[in-house]
Backbone bond lengths (Angstrom), bond angles and torsions (degrees), N, CA, C in turn:
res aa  C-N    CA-C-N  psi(-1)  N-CA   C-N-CA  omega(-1)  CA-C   N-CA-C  phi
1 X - - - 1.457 - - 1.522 109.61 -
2 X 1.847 108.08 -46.84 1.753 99.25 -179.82 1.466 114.41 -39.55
3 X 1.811 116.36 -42.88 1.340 119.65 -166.36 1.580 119.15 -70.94
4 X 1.356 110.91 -14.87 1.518 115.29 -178.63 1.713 102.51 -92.50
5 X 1.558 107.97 -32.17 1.719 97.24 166.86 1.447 122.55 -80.45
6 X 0.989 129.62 -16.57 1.750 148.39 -179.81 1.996 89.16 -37.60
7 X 1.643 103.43 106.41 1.688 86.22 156.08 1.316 100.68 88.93
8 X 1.775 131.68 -1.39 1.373 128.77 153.81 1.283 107.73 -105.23
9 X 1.361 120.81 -173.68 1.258 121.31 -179.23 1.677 116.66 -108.49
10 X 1.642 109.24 8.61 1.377 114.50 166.78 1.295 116.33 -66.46
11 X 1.662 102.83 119.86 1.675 121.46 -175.93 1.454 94.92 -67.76
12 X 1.323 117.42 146.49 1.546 126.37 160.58 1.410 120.18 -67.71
13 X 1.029 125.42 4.52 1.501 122.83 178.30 1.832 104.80 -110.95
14 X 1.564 110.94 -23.67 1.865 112.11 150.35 1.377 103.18 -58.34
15 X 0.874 149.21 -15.63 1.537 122.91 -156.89 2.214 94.56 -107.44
16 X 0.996 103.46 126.46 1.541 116.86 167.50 1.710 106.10 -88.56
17 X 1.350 106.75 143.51 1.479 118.17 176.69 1.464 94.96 -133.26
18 X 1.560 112.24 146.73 1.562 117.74 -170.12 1.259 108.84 -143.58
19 X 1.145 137.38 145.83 1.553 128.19 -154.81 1.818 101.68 -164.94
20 X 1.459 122.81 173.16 1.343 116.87 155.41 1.957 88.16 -110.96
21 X 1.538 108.22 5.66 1.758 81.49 -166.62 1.358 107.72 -112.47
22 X 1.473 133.55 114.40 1.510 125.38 -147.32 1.559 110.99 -85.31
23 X 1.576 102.58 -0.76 1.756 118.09 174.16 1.322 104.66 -62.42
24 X 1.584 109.72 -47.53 1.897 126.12 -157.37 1.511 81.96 -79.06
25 X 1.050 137.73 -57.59 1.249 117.52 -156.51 1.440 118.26 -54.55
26 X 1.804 99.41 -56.51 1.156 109.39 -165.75 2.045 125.20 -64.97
27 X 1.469 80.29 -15.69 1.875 99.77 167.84 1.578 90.76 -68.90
28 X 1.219 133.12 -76.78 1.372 144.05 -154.94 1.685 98.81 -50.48
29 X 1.325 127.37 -54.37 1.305 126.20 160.44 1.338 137.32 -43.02
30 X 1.278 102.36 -55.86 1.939 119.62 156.06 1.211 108.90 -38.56
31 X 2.045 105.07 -71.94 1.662 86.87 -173.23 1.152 122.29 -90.12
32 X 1.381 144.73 -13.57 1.337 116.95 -156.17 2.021 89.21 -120.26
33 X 1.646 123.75 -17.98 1.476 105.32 -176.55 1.580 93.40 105.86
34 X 1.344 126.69 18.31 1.598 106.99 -176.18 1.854 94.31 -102.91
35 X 1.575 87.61 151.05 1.431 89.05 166.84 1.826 115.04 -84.08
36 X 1.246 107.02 137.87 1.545 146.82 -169.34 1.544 102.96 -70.80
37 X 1.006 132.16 121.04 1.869 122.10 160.17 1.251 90.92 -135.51
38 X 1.431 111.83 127.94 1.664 117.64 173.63 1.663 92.44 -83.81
39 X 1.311 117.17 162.11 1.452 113.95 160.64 1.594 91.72 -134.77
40 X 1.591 101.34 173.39 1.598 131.96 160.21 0.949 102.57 -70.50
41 X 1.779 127.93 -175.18 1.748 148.35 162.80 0.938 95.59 -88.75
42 X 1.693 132.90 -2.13 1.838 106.73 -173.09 1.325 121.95 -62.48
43 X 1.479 110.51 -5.24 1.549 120.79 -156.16 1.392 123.02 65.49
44 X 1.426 126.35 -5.94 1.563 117.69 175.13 1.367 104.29 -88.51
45 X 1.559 115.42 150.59 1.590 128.40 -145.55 1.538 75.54 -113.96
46 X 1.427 123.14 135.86 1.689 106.73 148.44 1.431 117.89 -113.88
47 X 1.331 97.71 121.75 1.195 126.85 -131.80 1.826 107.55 -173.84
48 X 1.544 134.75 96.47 1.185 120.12 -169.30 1.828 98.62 -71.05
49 X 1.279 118.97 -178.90 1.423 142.24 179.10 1.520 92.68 -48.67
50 X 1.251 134.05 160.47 1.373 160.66 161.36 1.394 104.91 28.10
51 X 1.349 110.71 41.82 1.669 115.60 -164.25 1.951 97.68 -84.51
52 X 0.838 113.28 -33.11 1.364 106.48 171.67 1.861 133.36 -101.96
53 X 1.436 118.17 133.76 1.553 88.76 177.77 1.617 116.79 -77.24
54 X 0.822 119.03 -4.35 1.695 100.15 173.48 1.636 95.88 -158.51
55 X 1.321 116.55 137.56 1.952 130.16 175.06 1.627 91.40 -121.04
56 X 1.708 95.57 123.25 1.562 133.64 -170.14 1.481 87.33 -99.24
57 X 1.504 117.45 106.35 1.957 96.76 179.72 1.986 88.89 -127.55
58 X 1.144 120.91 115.78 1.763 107.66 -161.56 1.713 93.28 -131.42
59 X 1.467 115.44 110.63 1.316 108.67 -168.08 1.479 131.37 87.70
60 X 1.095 122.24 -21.02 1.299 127.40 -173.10 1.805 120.02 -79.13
61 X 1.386 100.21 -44.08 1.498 112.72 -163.55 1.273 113.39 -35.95
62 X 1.818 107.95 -58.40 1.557 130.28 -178.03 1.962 116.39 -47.79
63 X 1.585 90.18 -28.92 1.909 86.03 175.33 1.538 100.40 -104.33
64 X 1.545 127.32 41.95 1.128 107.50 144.74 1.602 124.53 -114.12
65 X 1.590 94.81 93.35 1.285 87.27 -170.17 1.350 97.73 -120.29
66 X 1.951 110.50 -78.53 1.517 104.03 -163.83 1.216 106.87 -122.13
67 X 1.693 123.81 159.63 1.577 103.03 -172.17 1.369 110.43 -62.51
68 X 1.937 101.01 159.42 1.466 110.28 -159.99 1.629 105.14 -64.05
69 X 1.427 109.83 -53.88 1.501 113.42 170.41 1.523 124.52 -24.85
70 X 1.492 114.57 -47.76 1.722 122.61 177.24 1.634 107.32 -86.42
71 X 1.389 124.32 -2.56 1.441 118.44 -178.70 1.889 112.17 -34.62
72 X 1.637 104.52 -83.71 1.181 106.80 175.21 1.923 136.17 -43.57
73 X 1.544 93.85 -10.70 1.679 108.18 178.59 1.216 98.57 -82.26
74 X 1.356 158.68 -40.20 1.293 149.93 175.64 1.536 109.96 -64.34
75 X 1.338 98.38 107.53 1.554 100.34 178.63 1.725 96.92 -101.73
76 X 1.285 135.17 -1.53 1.629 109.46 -143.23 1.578 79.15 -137.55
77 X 1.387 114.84 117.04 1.179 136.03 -154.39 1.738 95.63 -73.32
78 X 1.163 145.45 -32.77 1.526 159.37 -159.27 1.847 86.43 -88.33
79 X 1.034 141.43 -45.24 1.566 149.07 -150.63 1.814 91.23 -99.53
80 X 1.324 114.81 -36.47 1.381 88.62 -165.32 1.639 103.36 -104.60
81 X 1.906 125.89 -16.99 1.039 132.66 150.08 1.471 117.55 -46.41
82 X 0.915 119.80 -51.07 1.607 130.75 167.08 1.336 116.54 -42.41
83 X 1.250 129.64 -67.17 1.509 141.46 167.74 1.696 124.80 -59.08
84 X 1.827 103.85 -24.87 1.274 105.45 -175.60 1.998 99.62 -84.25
85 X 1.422 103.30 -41.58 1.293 124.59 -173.51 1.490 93.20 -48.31
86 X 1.291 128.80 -71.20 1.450 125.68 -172.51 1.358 114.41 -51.37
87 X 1.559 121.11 -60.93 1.348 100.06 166.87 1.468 144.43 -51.34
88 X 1.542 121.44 -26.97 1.051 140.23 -179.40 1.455 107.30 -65.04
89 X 1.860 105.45 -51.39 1.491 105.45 157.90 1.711 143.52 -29.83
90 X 1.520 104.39 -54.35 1.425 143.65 160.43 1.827 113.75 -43.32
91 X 1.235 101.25 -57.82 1.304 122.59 174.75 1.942 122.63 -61.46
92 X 1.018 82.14 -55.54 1.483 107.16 167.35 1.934 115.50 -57.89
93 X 1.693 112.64 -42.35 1.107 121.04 170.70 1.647 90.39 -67.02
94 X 1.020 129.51 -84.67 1.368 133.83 -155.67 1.890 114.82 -24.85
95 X 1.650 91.84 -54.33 1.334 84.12 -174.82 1.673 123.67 -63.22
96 X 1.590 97.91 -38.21 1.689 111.12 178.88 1.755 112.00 -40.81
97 X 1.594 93.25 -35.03 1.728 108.47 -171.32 1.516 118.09 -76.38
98 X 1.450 103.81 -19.23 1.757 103.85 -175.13 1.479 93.21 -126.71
99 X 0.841 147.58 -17.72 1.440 135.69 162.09 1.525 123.90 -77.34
100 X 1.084 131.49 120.78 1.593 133.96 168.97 1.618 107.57 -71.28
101 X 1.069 131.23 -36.05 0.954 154.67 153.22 1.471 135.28 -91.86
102 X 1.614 139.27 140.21 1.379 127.91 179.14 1.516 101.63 -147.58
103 X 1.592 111.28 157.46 1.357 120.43 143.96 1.382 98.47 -137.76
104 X 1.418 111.23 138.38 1.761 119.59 167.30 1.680 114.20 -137.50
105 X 0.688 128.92 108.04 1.750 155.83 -169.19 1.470 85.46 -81.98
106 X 1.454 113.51 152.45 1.559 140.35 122.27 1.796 114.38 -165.44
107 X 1.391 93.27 161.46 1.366 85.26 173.14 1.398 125.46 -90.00
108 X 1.516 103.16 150.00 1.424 127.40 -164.60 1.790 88.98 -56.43
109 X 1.876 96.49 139.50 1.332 113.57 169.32 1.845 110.98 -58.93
110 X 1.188 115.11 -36.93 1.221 111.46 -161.18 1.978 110.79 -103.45
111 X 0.880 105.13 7.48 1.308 124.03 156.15 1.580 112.55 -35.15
112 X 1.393 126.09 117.14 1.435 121.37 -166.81 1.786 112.83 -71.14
113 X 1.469 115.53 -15.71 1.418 127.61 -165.00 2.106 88.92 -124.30
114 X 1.038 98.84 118.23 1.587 125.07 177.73 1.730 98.75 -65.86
115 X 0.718 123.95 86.54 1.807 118.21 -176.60 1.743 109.17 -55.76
116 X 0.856 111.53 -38.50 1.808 107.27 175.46 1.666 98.68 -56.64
117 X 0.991 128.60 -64.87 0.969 120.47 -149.42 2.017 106.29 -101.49
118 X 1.137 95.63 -29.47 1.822 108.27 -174.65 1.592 110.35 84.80
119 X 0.936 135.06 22.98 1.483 154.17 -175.02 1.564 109.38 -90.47
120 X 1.165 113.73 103.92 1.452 107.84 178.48 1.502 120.68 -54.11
121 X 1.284 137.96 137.98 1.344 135.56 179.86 1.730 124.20 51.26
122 X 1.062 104.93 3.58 1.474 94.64 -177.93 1.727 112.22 -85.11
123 X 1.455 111.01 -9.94 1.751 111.23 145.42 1.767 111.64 -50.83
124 X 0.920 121.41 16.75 1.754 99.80 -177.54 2.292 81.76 -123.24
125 X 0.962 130.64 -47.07 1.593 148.45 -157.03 1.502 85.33 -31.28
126 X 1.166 112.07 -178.95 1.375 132.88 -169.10 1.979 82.88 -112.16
127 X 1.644 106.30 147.80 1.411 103.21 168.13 1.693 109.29 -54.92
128 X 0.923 144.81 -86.86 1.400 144.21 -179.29 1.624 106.90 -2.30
129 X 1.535 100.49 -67.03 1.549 84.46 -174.47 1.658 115.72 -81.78
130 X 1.181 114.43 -13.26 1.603 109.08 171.57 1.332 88.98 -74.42
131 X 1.020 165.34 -47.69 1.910 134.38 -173.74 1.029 117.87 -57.24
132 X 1.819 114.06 -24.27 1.503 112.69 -177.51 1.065 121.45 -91.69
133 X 1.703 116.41 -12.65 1.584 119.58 169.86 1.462 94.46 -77.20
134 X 1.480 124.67 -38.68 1.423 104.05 -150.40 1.981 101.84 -81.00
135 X 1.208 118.30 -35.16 1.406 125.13 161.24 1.466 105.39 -25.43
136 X 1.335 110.75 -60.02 1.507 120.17 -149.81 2.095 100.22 -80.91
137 X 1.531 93.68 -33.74 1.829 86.93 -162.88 1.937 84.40 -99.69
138 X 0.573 120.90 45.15 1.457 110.76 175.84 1.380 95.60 -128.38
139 X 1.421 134.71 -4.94 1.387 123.93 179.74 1.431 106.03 -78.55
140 X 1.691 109.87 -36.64 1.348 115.70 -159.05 1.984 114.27 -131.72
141 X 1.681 96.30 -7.58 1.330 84.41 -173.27 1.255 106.14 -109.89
142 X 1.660 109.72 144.21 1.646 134.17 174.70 1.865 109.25 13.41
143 X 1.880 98.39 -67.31 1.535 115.48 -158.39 1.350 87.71 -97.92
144 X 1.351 116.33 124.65 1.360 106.65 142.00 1.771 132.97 -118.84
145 X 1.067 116.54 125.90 1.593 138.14 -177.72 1.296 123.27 -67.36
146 X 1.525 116.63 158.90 1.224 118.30 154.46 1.353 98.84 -140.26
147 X 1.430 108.08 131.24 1.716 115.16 -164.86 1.905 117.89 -80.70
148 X 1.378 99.71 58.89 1.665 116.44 175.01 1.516 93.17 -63.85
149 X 1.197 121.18 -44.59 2.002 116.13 -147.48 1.420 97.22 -71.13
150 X 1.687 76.03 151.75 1.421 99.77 167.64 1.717 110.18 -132.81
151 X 1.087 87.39 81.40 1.886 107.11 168.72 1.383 121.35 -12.19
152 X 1.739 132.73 85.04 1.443 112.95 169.51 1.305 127.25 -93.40
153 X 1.408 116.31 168.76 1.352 142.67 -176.56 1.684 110.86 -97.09
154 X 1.373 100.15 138.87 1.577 106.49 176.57 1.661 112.90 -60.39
155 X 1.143 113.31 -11.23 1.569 119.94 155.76 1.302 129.94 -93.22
156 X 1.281 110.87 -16.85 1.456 127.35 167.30 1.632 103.52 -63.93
157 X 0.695 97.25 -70.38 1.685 127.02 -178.64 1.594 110.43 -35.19
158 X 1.589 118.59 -48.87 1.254 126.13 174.39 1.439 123.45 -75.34
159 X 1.547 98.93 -31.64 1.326 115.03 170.53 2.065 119.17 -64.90
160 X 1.578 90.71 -30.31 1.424 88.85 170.79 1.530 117.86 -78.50
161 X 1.549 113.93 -45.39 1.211 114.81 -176.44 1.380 111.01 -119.22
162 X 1.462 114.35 83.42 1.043 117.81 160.97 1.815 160.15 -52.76
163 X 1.257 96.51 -5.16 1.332 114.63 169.98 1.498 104.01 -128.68
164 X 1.656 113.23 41.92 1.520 92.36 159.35 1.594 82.96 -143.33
165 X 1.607 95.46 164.07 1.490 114.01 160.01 1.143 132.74 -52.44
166 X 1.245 116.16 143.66 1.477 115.19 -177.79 1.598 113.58 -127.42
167 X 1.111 101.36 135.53 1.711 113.02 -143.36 1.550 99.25 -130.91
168 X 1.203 142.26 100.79 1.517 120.26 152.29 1.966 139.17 -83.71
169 X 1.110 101.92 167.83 1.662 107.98 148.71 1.200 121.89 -108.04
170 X 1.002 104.20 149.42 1.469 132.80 -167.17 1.546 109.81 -100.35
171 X 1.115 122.69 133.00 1.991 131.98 149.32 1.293 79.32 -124.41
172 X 1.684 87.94 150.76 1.797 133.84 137.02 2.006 75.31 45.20
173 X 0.952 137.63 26.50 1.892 116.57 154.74 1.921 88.27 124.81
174 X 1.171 107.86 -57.52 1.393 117.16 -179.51 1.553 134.28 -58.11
175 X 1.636 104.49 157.20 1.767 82.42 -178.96 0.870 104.02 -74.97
176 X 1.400 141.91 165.65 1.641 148.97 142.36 1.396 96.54 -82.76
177 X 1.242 126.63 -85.23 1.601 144.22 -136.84 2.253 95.38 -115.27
178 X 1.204 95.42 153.09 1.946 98.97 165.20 1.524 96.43 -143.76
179 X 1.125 109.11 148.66 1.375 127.56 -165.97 1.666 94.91 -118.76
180 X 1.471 133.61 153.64 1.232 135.93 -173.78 2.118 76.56 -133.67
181 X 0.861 125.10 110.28 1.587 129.82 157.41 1.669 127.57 -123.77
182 X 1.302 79.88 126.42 2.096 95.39 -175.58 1.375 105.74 -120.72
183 X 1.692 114.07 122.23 1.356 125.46 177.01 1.058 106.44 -90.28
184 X 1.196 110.14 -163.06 2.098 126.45 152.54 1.235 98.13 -58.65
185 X 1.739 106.13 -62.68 1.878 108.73 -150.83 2.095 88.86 -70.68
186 X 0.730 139.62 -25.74 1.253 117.17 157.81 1.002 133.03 -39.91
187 X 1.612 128.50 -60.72 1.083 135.67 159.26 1.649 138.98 -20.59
């Protein structure tokens, strides 16, 4: 975030940082002067209606699914899509509601390299066996995960935020990442 304010005139004490992890915040507070809001998993932001002009959300969306504690208890990919989908839904309302403005990033479900983990293709596996790769490569490989995400689609994505643009990045021809972005002139 310092690098996107560098050279504007947004004070560091405007900018809100929101987290469930009260370590990240309180680093983010220490160093840079931002104000801190811990939240719950309920997904509600507190935060009144259009209270901010623009919510920076980059990566986050996909781990709001189930609490972190029950991650590994969802074995049955339909039960934990189901539960992540609704919250993500929820989440997705929230921000549209307090932001006048948005950008929200994640990476594309169909992306050949799994970004949590860096594992080629194991975004396509059935949940069952992605717990058992990730069990198994987390002892020894580079990234290690905990399987919160819930992988979206450039239709997913539109479907959440419907009055904003939808924008990707690109690797090697493909999307990597989709961006859901709402300006003014959107509005």
């Amino acid at each position: 975030i310092n690098l996107v304010l560098t050279g504007t005139k947004i004070s560091p004490q405007n900018v809100h940082i929101t987290d469930i992890d009260e370590q990240a915040l309180q680093s983010g507070k220490r160093n840079f002067g931002y104000n801190a809001v811990l939240l719950n998993e309920d997904g509600k932001l507190p935060f009144a209606a259009g209270f901010f002009d623009i919510v920076y959300c980059s990566s986050v969306i996909e781990h709001i699914t189930v609490p972190k504690e029950e991650t590994w208890n969802y074995l049955l990919e339909k039960e934990f899509q189901s539960v992540a989908w609704k919250r993500q839904m929820e989440f997705a309302k929230e921000i549209r509601r307090i932001g006048k403005q948005y950008f929200v990033q994640t990476p594309n479900r169909n992306f050949f390299i799994e970004s949590h983990t860096w594992l080629p293709l194991v975004g396509f596996l059935p949940r069952q066996l992605l717990l058992k790769v990730m069990k198994q490569t987390n002892s020894y490989w580079i990234k290690q995960a905990i399987p919160d995400f819930n992988l979206l689609d450039k239709n997913q994505m539109a479907k959440l935020f419907p009055e904003a643009q939808i924008v990707f990045e690109r690797k090697l021809g493909m999307i990597k990442s989709i961006m859901a972005i709402k300006t003014a002139r959107l509005s």
